[in-house]
C-alpha positions in Angstrom: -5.0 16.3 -2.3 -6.6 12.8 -3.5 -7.0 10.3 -1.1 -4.7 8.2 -3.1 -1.2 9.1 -2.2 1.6 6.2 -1.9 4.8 6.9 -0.3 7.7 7.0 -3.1 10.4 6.2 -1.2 13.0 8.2 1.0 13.8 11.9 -0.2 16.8 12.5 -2.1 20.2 14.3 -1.3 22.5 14.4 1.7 20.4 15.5 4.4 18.6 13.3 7.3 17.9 13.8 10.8 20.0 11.9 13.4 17.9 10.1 16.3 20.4 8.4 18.5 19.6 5.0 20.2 21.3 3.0 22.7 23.6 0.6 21.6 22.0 -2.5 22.1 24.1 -4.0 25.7 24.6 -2.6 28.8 28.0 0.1 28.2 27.6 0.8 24.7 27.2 4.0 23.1 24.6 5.7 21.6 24.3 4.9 18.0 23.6 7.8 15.5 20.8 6.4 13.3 19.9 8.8 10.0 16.3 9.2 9.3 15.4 10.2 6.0 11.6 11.1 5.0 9.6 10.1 2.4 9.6 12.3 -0.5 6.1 12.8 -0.7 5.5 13.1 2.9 3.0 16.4 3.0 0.8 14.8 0.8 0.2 11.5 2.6 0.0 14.1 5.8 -2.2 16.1 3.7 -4.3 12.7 3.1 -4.4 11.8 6.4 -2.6 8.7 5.8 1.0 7.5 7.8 3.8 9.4 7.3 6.9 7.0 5.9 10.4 7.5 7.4 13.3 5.2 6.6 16.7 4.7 8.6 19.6 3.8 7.2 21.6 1.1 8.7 24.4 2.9 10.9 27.0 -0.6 11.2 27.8 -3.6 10.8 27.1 -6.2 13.9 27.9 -9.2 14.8 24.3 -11.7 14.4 22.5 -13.7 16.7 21.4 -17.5 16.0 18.1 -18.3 14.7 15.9 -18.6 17.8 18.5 -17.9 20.4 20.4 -14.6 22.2 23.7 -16.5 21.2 25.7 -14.7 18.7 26.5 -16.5 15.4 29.6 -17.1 15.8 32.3 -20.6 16.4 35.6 -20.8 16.3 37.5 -24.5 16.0 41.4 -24.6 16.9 43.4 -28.1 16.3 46.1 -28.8 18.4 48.4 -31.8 18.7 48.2 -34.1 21.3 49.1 -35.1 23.9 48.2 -31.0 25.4 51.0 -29.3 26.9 51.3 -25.8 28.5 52.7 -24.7 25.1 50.2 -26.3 22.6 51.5 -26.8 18.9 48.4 -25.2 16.9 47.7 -27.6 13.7 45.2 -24.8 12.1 41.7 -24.0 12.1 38.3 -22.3 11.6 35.6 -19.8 12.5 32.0 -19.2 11.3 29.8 -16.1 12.1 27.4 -14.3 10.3 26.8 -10.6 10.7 23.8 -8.1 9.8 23.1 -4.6 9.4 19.7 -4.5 11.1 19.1 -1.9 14.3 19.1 -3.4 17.8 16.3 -5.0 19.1 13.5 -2.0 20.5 15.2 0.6 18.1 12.7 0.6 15.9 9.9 1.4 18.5 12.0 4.1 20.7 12.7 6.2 17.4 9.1 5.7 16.0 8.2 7.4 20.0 10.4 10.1 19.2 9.3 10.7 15.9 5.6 11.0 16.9 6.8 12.9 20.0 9.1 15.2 18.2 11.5 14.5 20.7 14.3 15.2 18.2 16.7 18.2 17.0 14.9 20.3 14.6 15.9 18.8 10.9 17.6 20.0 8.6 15.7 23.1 6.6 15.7 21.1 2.9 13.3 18.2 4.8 11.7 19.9 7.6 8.7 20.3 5.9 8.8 16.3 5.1 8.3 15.5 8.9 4.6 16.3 8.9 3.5 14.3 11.7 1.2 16.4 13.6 -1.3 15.8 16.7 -4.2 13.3 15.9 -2.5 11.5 13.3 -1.6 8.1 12.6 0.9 6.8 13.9 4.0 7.2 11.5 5.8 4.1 9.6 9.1 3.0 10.0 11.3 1.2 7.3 14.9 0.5 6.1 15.8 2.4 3.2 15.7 0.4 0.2 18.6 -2.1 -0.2 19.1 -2.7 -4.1 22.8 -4.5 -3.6 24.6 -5.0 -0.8 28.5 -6.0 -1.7 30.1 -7.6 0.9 33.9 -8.1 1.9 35.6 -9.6 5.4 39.1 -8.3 5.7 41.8 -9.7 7.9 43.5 -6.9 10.3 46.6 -8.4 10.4 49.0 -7.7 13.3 52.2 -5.8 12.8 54.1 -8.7 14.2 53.4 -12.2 15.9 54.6 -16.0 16.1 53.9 -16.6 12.2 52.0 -15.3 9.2 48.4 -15.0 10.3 47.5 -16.9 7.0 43.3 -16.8 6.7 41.3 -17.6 4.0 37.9 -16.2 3.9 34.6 -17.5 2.1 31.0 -16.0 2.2 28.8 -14.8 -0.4 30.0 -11.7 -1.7 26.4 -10.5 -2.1 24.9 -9.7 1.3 21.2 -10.1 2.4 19.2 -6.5 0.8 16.1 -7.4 3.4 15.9 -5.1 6.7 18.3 -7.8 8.3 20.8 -7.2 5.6 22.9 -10.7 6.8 26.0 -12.1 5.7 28.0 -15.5 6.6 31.7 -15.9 6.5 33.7 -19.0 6.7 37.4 -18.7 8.0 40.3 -21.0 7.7 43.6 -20.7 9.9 46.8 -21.5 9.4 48.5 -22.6 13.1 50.0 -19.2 13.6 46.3 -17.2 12.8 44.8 -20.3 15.0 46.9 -19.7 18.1 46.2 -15.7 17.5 42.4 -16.4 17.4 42.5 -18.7 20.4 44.9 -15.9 22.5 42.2 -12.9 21.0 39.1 -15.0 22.7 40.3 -16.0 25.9 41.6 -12.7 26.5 38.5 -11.6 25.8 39.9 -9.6 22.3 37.6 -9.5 19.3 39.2 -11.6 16.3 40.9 -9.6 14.1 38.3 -9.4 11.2 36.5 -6.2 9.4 33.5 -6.8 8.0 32.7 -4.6 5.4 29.5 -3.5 3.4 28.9 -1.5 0.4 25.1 -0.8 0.3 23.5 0.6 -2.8 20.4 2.5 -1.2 17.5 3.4 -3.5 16.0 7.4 -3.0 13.4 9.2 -4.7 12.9 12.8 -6.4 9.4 13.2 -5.5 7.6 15.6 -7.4 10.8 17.2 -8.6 12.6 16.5 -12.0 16.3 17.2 -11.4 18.3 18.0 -14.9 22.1 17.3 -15.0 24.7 18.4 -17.6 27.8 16.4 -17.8 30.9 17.6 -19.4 33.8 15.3 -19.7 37.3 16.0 -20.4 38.6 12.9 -21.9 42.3 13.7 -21.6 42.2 14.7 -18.2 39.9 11.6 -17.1 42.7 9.6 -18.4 45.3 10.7 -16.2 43.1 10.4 -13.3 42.0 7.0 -14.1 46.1 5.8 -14.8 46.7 6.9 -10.9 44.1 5.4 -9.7 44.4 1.7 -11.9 47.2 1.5 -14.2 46.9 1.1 -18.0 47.0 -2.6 -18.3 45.7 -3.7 -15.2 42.1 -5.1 -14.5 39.5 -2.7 -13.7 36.9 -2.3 -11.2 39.4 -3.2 -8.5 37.8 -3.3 -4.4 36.4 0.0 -4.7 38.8 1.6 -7.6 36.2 2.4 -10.2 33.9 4.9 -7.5 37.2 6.3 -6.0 38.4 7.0 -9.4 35.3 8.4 -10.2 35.2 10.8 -6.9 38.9 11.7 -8.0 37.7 13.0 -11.2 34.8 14.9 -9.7 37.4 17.0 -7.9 40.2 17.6 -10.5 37.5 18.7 -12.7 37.9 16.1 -15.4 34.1 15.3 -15.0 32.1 18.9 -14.5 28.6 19.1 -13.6 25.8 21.5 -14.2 22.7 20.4 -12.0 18.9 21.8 -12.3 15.2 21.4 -10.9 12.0 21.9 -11.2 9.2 21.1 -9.3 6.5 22.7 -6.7 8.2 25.2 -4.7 7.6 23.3 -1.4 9.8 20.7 -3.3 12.6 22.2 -5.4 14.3 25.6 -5.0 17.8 27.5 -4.0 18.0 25.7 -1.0 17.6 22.4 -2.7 20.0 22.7 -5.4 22.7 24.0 -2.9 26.1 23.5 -3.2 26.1 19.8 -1.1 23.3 18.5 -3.1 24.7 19.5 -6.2 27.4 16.9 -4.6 25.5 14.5 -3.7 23.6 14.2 -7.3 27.1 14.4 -8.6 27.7 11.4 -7.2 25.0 9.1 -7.9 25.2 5.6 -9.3 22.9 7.3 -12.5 25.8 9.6 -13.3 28.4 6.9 -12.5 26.7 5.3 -15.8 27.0 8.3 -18.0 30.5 9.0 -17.4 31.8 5.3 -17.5 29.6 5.0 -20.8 30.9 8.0 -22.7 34.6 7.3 -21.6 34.2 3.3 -22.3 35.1 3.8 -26.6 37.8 6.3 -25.7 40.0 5.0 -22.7 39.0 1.4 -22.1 40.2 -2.0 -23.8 36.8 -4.0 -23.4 37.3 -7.8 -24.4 35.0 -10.4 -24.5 37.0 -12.4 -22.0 35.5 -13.4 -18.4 36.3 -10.6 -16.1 38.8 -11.8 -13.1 36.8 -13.3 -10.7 37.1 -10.7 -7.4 39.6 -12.4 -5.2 39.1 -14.1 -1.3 37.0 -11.7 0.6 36.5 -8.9 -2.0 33.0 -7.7 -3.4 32.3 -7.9 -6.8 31.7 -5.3 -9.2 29.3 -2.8 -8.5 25.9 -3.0 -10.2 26.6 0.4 -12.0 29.6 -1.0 -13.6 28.4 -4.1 -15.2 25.0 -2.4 -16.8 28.2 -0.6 -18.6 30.9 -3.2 -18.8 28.8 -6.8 -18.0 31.3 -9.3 -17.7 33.8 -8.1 -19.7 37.6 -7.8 -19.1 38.5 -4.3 -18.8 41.6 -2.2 -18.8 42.4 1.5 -19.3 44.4 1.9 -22.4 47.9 2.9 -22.7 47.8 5.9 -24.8 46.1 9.1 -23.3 43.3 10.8 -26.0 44.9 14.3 -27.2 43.4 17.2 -28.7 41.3 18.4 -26.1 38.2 16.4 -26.7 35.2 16.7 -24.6 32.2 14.7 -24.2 28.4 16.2 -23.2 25.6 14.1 -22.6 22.1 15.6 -20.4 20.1 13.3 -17.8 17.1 13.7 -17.0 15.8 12.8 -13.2 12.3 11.7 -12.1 11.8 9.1 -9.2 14.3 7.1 -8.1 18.1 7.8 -8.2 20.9 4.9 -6.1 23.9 6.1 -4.6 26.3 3.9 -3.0 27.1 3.6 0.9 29.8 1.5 3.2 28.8 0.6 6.5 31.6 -1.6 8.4 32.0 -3.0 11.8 34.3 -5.5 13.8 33.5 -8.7 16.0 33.5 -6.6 19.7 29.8 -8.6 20.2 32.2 -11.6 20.0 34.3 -10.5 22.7 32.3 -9.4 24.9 30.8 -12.4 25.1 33.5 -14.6 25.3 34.6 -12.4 28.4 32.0 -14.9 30.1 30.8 -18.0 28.1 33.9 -19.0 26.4 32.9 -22.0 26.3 30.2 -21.2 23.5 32.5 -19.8 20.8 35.1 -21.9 21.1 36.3 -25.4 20.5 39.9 -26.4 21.1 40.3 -30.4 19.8 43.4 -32.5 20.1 44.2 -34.4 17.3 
């Protein structure tokens, strides 16, 4: 084996070892935290050079401020004065930002276990990538690479309350893609969501917010070159496509185009044949099993080839500005608009008919995307303001 071997990134397919960590505070539990190898892992071993593993981020977390253990977060409640027992709420806002990244040590404790092998045995596709042995460098730790990160805050509303819990919410839909992976979010309040907010936090309750992240991770094939024949049904991806978005209406949606997608996987409306070859220590039976089959079925690659040989067929594509995504919802994914760009689309009225099917082949080598959500509410916030209320929230009479 040459001397010059590079890591290529984190193997492909569903499998990854799961190292759990504490969850960062006092009474949290243990985070599960999937480890994926690098793909060419028994080479750099082989080399004598660091074996790569990569995590992938397990939630969503509430961030701390630049320099500080205070969380990044402040909420601002208007009330009219003079202040009674009963104040009349006026309205609103909140700031926070959140990130993805692991809590603070986690890095180190799973890098120990790794070079330890204080772990459960890995699953048998990639045990043969965790090639750490005794005398050798210490291994390397990384996030898995972020291509996208699509970013949405939903409001949990209550089932009932003083008012409509009227928020708006603000905040770059595109999220941070380093290993901190951070997002900011502005909130407004109407005075019913302000006095909720303000009851939530001195209770000690977490606001009722979702933050929600769609990552687009970035894996490699190695040495292997995986082959996939893709048969669509044109009619039948039609009718799966109507239940999913109407004809008419304005596609990607918040998520519709990938669940669509996933819905024609399993009617059979898009059918997949997938093949490797490689070194034997890379592809083989085991490798091309039933779940990775799945998994290559699904990737943002073959979300292209579909969505391309349906686009003539079953889509209305002007030249018109797509909507713009609405308060709090991701954009399109970055699959869709190497297909669409920015155009307005909509699935057409009229199904195809005469059984028409559509083939194309593609070919594999290096790196393949597949999209993931990671979500997580504000608990860090009330936690917190359990004992420092005073930090995270401002009540001003007006």
């Amino acid at each position: 084996m040459p001397d010059s071997v590079f890591p290529a990134g984190p193997v492909f397919g569903p499998d990854s070892l799961v190292i759990d960590i504490d969850g960062g505070a006092p009474g949290d539990p243990a985070v599960g935290v999937h480890i994926r190898p690098d793909a060419l892992n028994a080479g750099l071993a082989a080399a004598g050079q660091p074996t790569r593993y990569y995590f992938q981020p397990p939630r969503v977390t509430v961030a701390t401020r630049s320099g500080s253990s205070d969380l990044d977060f402040s909420a601002t409640a208007m009330v009219r004065a003079p202040v009674t027992p009963q104040p009349e709420y006026l309205g609103g806002s909140c700031t926070f930002a959140c990130t993805a990244a692991l809590p603070d040590g986690a890095e180190a404790r799973i890098v120990q276990k790794l070079t330890d092998h204080d772990h459960a045995d890995p699953p048998a596709r990639i045990a043969s990538l965790f090639a750490h042995g005794p005398g050798s460098p210490a291994p390397e730790l990384v996030m898995v690479p972020i291509t996208a990160n699509a970013v949405s805050c939903v409001v949990e509303h209550p089932p009932s309350g003083p008012g409509p819990l009227l928020m708006s919410v603000q905040g770059g839909s595109g999220g941070g893609i380093d290993i901190q992976a951070r997002s900011s979010f502005l909130v407004s309040f109407s005075p019913a969501a302000a006095e909720a907010v303000v009851t939530n936090l001195r209770d000690a309750a977490a606001p009722p917010f979702l933050v929600r992240n769609v990552l687009t991770e970035q894996f490699d094939t190695g040495r292997a070159t995986i082959t996939t024949e893709v048969d669509v049904d044109i009619e039948k991806l039609h009718g799966v496509f109507a239940a999913a978005v109407p004809p008419g209406e304005p596609w990607p949606g918040d998520g519709a185009a990938a669940a669509a997608y996933r819905a024609a996987l399993t009617a059979g409306a898009v059918r997949t044949h997938v093949t490797g070859t490689g070194p034997t220590s890379t592809v083989g039976p085991v490798l091309l099993g039933s779940s990775v089959t799945a998994w290559l079925s699904d990737t943002d690659e073959l979300r292209k080839v579909v969505f391309s040989l349906a686009k003539g067929s079953l889509f209305d594509v002007t030249d018109a500005d797509a909507p713009q995504a609405g308060q709090g919802a991701p954009p399109a994914p970055a699959w869709w608009t190497e297909v669409f760009g920015d155009a307005r689309v909509t699935l057409k009225n009229e199904a195809p008919t005469g059984g028409v099917h559509l083939q194309q082949v593609l070919i594999t080598q290096g790196t393949v995307t597949v999209e993931r959500t990671i979500e997580g509410g504000l608990a860090e916030v009330a936690a917190a303001a359990r004992t420092e209320l005073d930090k995270y929230l401002t009540v001003i009479a007006i």
